[in-house]
Each structure stands twice: as structure tokens, then as C-alpha cells.
C-alpha positions in Angstrom: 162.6 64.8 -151.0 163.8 67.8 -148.8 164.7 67.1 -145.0 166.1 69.3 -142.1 165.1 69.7 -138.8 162.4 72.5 -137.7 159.4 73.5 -135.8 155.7 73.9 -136.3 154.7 77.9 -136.0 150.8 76.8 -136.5 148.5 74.1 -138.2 145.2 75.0 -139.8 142.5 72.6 -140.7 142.5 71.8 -144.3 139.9 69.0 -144.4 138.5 66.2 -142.8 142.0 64.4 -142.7 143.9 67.2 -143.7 145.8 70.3 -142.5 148.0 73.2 -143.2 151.3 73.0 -141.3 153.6 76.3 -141.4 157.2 75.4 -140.5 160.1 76.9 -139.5 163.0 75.2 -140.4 167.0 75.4 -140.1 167.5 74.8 -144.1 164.7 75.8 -145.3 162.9 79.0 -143.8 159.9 79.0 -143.4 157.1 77.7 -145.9 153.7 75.9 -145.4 153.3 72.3 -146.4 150.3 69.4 -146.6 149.8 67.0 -143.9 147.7 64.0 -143.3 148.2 62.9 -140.0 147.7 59.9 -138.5 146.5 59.6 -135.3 149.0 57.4 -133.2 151.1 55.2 -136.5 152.0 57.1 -139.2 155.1 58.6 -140.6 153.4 62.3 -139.5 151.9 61.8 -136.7 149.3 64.4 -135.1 150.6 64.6 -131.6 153.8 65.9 -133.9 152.6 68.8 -134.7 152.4 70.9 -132.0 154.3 74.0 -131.2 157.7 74.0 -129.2 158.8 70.2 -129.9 162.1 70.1 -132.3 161.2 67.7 -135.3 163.1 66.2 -138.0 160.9 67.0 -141.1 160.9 65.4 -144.2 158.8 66.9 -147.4 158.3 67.3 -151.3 158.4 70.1 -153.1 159.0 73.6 -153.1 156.2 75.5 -154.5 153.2 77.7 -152.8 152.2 74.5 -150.7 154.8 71.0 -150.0 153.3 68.1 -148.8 155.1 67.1 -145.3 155.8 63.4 -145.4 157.2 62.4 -142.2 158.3 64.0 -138.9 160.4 62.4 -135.8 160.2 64.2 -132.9 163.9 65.2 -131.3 163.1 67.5 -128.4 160.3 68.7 -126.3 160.4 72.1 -125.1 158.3 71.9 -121.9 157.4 75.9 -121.7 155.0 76.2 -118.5 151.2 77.7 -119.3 152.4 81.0 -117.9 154.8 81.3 -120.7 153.3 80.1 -123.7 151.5 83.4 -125.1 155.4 84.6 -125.4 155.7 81.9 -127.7 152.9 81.6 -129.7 154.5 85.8 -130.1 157.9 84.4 -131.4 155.6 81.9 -134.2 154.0 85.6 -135.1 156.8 87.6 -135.8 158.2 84.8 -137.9 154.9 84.1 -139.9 154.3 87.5 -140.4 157.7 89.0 -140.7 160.0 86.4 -142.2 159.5 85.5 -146.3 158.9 82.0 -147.5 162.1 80.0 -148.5 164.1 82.9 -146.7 167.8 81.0 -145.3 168.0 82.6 -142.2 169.7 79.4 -139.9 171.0 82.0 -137.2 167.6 83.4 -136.8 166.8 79.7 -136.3 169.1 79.0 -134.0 168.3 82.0 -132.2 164.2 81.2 -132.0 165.6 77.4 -130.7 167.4 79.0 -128.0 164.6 81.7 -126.7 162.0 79.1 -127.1 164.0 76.8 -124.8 164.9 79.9 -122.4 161.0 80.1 -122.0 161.0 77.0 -120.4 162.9 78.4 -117.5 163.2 82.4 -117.6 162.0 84.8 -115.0 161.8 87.7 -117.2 160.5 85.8 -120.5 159.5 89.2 -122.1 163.4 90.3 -122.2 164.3 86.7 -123.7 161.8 87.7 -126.3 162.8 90.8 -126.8 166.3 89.9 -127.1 165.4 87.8 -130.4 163.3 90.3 -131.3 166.8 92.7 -131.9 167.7 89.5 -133.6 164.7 89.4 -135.8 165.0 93.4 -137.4 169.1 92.7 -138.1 167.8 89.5 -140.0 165.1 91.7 -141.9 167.8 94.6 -142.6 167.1 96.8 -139.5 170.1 97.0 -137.3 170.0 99.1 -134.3 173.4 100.2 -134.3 174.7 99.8 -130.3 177.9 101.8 -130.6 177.6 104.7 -133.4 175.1 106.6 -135.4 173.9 106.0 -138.5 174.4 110.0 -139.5 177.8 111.0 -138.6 179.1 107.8 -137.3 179.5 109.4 -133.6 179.5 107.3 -130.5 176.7 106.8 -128.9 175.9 109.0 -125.8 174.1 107.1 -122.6 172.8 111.1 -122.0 171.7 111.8 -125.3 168.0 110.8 -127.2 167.9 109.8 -130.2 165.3 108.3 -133.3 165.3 104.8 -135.3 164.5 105.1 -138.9 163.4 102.2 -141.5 164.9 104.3 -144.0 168.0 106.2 -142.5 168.9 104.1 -138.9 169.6 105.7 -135.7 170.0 109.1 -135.7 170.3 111.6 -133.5 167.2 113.7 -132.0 168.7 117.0 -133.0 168.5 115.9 -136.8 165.2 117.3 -136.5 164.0 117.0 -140.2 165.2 113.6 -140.3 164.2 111.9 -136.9 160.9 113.1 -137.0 159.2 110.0 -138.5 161.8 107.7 -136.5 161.1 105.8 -133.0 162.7 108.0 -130.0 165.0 105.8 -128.2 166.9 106.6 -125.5 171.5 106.5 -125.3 171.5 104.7 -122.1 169.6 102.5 -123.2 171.3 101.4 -126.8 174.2 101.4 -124.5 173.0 98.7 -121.7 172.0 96.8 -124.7 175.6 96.1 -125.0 176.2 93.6 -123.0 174.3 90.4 -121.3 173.5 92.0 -118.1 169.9 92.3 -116.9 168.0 95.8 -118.1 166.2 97.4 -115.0 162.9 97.4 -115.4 162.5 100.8 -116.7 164.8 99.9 -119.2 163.0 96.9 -120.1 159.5 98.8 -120.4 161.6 101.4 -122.7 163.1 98.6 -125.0 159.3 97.2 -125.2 157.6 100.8 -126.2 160.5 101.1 -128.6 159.9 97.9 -130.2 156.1 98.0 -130.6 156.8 101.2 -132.3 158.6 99.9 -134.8 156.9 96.7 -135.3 153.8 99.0 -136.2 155.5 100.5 -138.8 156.7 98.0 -140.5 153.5 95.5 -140.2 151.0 98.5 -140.2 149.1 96.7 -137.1 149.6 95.2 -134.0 150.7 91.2 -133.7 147.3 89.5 -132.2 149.6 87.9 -129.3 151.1 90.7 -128.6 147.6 91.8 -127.6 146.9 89.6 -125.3 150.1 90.1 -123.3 149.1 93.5 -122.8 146.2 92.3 -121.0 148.0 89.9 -118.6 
């Protein structure tokens, strides 16, 4: 028997009393599990396994597929309608970015905190995005804030530069190399610094940056991601 606490990126019917839960969890990673859930009594109960509520998760086995044995909720994140397709974004990147079994409990930490920033943000895209920085230094792909990746010079708020998978940030006048990165701008790595607000233009930048990448590493866009371009 495994325990630790978690959350619930997505359930999929199974069969007629059975479903596919995929979890993210603080010990653990993320992995899918077996559920038969009851109804109201039951040591998993159905109205548990909902997105956005903190559960203590109990389960067997390690393999392709656990079987999830019992859940108690902790905490309810109460993220308003408006908010929840920037949510259902952060259970994307993790289920289609982040390997099963993977350790990663600052990443978790991290996804508990945006989650319960959505429940209250103004600007809930730059929460996301924010984790989303998180999420690429947890794959391997830091953007460096401070120096390049090339000579190790500082960065320059006046000066463009490109993001590579392969190579990092480099500057745009490495021609033969930052051709196949993402153009990003100096002022922009440097605002990332601290925790003060990006302007909007800043904001839209960090997005178009971010998309960019994400598309080269997952070969297509996320499906929520999608649908908040239509909002």
C-alpha cells in the first residue's frame, strides 16, 4: 500500500462501475490508477474525484495501471467558471509533458500553489504561465534569466535573442545557431526576474514565446490551450 497526498488531472470511464483516474501526486508523480467509486459511502468516493480538490490518496501497485483504494478529501480549491479552462491547461501540460513515476514534489508544490492562485487572480494567464517557466526547468529547459547559454554574457534588456532545446538561450547574432530557436526578447528575460507584474505587452510576448516552444517539444498544440484562444 502506497499513500501521499495529490490531485485528480482527469478520470475516464472504464466500465459500468469503473474508471481511469490519472493523478498527480507529491510522492509519487504522476501515474494512472483503477477506481470503483461509490456513490456517497465508500473508501473512494465519486464526488472525490474531481479536479482542483487536494486528496489524501491511498493505492496498490506500481505498474502500467494501480488500483486507487481510498481518497479523503483535504482541500477544495473553489476556482470560479471563468477560470477553470486555465486549469484544466495546468492538468494538460502535466499529462502530456511530465513521465509516469517522475519525483518532481516542487513541481507539485508549485501546480498546488497556481491552482489555488486561480481561485483568486486577476491575470490567471500570468499565474499559469509562471508555472509554466516552472514546468520546462523541471523537464531540463531552463531559460536562463541572467546569462547566455553561449558565452555566458549578461543579458541585455536591448538585445534579441533565440531559445534552443538543444543549445539554451543564445544570442540572435549566433545566426547559424539561433535559427531553429524561439526569438525572445532581453527586456523581457530581464522583467522575468523579479515578482512584479509584466505589462501587457510583456505578457502577450512571454505567451507567443511559450506556445512556440511548447510546439516543439509536443509537436501540436495542447487542446485547452485552444479554447483559450477563443475566449
Amino acid at each position: 500500500m502506497q499513500s501521499s497526498l495529490g490531485y485528480v488531472l482527469r478520470t475516464r470511464p472504464y466500465s459500468d462501475t469503473s474508471v481511469i483516474v490519472d493523478v498527480f501526486t507529491q510522492d509519487a508523480g504522476r501515474f494512472a490508477c483503477m477506481s470503483r467509486p461509490a456513490k456517497l459511502r465508500g473508501k473512494v468516493q465519486r464526488g472525490h474525484l474531481q479536479a482542483f480538490r487536494l486528496l489524501q490518496m491511498d493505492w496498490q501497485g506500481r505498474g502500467e495501471m494501480s488500483r486507487l483504494t481510498q481518497t479523503d478529501e483535504r482541500f477544495r480549491h473553489r476556482v470560479p467558471g471563468g477560470h477553470l479552462l486555465y486549469g484544466l491547461y495546468l492538468n494538460e501540460l502535466i499529462l502530456k509533458l511530465i513521465q509516469p513515476h517522475s519525483n518532481l514534489d516542487q513541481l507539485f508544490t508549485h501546480y498546488q500553489h497556481t491552482v489555488h492562485g486561480l481561485t483568486q487572480a486577476e491575470a490567471p494567464m500570468s499565474a499559469v504561465m509562471q508555472f509554466e517557466l516552472s514546468l520546462l526547468e523541471a523537464l531540463g529547459h531552463p531559460v536562463n534569466l541572467w546569462h547566455d547559454d553561449v558565452h555566458g554574457h549578461e543579458i541585455v534588456a536591448e538585445h534579441s535573442y533565440h531559445y534552443s532545446l538543444g543549445s539554451g538561450l543564445l544570442p540572435s547574432v549566433e545566426s547559424s545557431q539561433a535559427v531553429s530557436g524561439v526569438p525572445i526578447q532581453g527586456e523581457l528575460l530581464v522583467a522575468l526576474r523579479t515578482d512584479e507584474a509584466l505589462s501587457l505587452g510583456q505578457q502577450q510576448s512571454l505567451r507567443r514565446f511559450l506556445d512556440r516552444l511548447w510546439l516543439r517539444i509536443v509537436g501540436k498544440p495542447f487542446n485547452s490551450r485552444k479554447l483559450l484562444q477563443l475566449r
